[in-house]
C-alpha positions as CSV (number, residue, x, y, z in Angstrom):
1,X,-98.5,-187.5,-166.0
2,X,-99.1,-184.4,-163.8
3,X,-102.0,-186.1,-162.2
4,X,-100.2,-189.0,-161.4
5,X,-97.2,-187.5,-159.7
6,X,-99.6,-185.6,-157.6
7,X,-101.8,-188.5,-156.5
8,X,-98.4,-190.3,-155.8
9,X,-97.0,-187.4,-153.6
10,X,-100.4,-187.3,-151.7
11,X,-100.1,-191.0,-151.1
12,X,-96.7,-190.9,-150.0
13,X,-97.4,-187.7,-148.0
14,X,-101.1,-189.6,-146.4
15,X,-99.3,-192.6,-145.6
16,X,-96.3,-191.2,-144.4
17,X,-98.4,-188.8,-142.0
18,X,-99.8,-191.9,-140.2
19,X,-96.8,-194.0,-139.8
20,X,-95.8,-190.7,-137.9
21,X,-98.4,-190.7,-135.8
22,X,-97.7,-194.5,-135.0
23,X,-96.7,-195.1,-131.2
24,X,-93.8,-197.2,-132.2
25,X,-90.5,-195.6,-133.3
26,X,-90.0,-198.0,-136.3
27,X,-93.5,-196.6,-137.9
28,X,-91.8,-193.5,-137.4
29,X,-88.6,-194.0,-139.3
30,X,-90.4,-195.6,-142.1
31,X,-92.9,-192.5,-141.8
32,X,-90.2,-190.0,-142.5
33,X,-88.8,-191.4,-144.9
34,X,-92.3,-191.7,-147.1
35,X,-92.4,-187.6,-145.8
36,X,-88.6,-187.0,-147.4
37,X,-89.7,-189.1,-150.8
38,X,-92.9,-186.6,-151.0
39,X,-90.9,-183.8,-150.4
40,X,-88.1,-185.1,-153.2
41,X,-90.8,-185.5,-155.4
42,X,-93.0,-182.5,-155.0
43,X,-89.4,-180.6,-155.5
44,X,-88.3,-182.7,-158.6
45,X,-92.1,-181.9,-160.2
46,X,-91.8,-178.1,-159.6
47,X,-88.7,-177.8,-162.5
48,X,-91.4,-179.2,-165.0
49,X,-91.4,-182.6,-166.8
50,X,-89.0,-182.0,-169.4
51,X,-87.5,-185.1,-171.2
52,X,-84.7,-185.4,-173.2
53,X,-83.7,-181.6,-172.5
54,X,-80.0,-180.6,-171.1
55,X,-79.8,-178.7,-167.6
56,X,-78.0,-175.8,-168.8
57,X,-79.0,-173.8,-171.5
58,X,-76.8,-174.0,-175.0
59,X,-77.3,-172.2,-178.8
60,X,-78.0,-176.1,-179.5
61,X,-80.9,-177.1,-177.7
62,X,-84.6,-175.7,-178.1
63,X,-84.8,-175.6,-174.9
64,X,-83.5,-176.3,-171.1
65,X,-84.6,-178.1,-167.9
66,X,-84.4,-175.6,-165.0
67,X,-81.4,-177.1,-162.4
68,X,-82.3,-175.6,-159.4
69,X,-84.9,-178.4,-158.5
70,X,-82.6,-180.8,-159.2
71,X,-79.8,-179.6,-157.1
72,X,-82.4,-179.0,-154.1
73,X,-83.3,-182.5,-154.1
74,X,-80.1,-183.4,-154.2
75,X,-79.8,-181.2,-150.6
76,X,-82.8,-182.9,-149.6
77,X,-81.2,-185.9,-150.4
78,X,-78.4,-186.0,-148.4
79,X,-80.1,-183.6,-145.3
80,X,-82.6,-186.8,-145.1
81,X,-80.3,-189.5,-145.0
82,X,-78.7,-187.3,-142.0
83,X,-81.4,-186.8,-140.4
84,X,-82.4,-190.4,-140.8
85,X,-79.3,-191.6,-139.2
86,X,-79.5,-189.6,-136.3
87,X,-83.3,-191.0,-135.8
88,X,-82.0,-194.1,-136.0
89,X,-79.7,-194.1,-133.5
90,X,-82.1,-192.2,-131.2
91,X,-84.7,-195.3,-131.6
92,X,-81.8,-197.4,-131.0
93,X,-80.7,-195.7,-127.6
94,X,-84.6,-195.8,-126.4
95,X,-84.9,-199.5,-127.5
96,X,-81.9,-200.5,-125.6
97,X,-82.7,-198.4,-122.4
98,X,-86.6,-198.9,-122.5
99,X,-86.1,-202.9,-123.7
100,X,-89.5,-201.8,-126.4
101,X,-89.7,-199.4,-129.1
102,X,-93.0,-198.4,-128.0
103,X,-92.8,-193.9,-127.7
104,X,-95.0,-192.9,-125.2
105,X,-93.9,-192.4,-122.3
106,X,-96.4,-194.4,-120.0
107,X,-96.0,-198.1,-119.7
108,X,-100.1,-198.3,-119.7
109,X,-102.5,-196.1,-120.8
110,X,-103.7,-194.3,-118.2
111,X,-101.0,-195.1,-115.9
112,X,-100.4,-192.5,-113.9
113,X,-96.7,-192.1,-113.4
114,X,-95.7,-191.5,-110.1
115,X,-92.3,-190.2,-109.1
116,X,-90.1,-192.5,-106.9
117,X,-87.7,-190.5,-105.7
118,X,-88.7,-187.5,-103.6
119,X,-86.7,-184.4,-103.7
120,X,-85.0,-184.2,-100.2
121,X,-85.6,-180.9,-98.5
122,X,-83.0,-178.3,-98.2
123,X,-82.1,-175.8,-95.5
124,X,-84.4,-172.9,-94.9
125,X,-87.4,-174.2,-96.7
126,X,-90.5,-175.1,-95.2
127,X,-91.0,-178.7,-93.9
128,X,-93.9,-180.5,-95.8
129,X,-97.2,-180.3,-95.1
130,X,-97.7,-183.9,-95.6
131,X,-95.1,-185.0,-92.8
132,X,-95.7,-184.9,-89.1
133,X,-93.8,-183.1,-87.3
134,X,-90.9,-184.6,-85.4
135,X,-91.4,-187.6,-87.9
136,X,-87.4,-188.2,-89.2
137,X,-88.4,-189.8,-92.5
């Protein structure tokens, strides 16, 4: 069983590595979420497989599952779907500004991006080099 939780946690943590390192922000989302499951997971596993055994300790029971996993995956939980959220709407904003969901930030590869608007000089600095002088523009 051990085995098999861990190959499923390396899965999830392999595939969710790659959708991350996908240039398009809904391979992304997807990504992190895979990352939060592993993470859930690998937290869940480290309180031990117990079944059938209460979370807190009674005179009753032979023996107890340890709660602290359980309530940090329940943080997890919750900081995930948070963070989540707020990725979402970040995609969003960039999708609706950028009309693609692509996340570089070069239309081309190897485009060269070029600045369109100069900064316009300012009192007491030197002229550029590039203009000649007595040129206005």
């Amino acid at each position: 069983m051990e085995a098999l939780l861990a190959l499923v946690i390396g899965l999830q943590t392999a595939a969710g590595t790659y959708l991350m390192l996908r240039l398009r922000s809904f391979s992304v989302i997807i990504g992190t979420a895979l990352l939060t499951y592993a993470v859930n997971l690998f937290l869940f596993a480290s309180g031990r497989l117990a079944i059938n055994l209460p979370p807190i300790y009674s005179k009753y029971a032979e023996g107890y599952t340890d709660p602290l996993p359980q309530a940090l995956v329940l943080t997890a939980i919750v900081i995930s779907f948070g963070m989540t959220a707020v990725v979402v709407l970040i995609a969003l904003g960039g999708y609706l500004e950028a009309d693609s969901d692509r996340i570089d930030l070069a239309g081309n590869p190897g485009e060269i991006d070029t600045d369109e608007f100069p900064v316009p000089e300012t009192e007491g600095e030197a002229p550029n080099s590039d203009r000649a002088e007595g040129d206005p523009s």
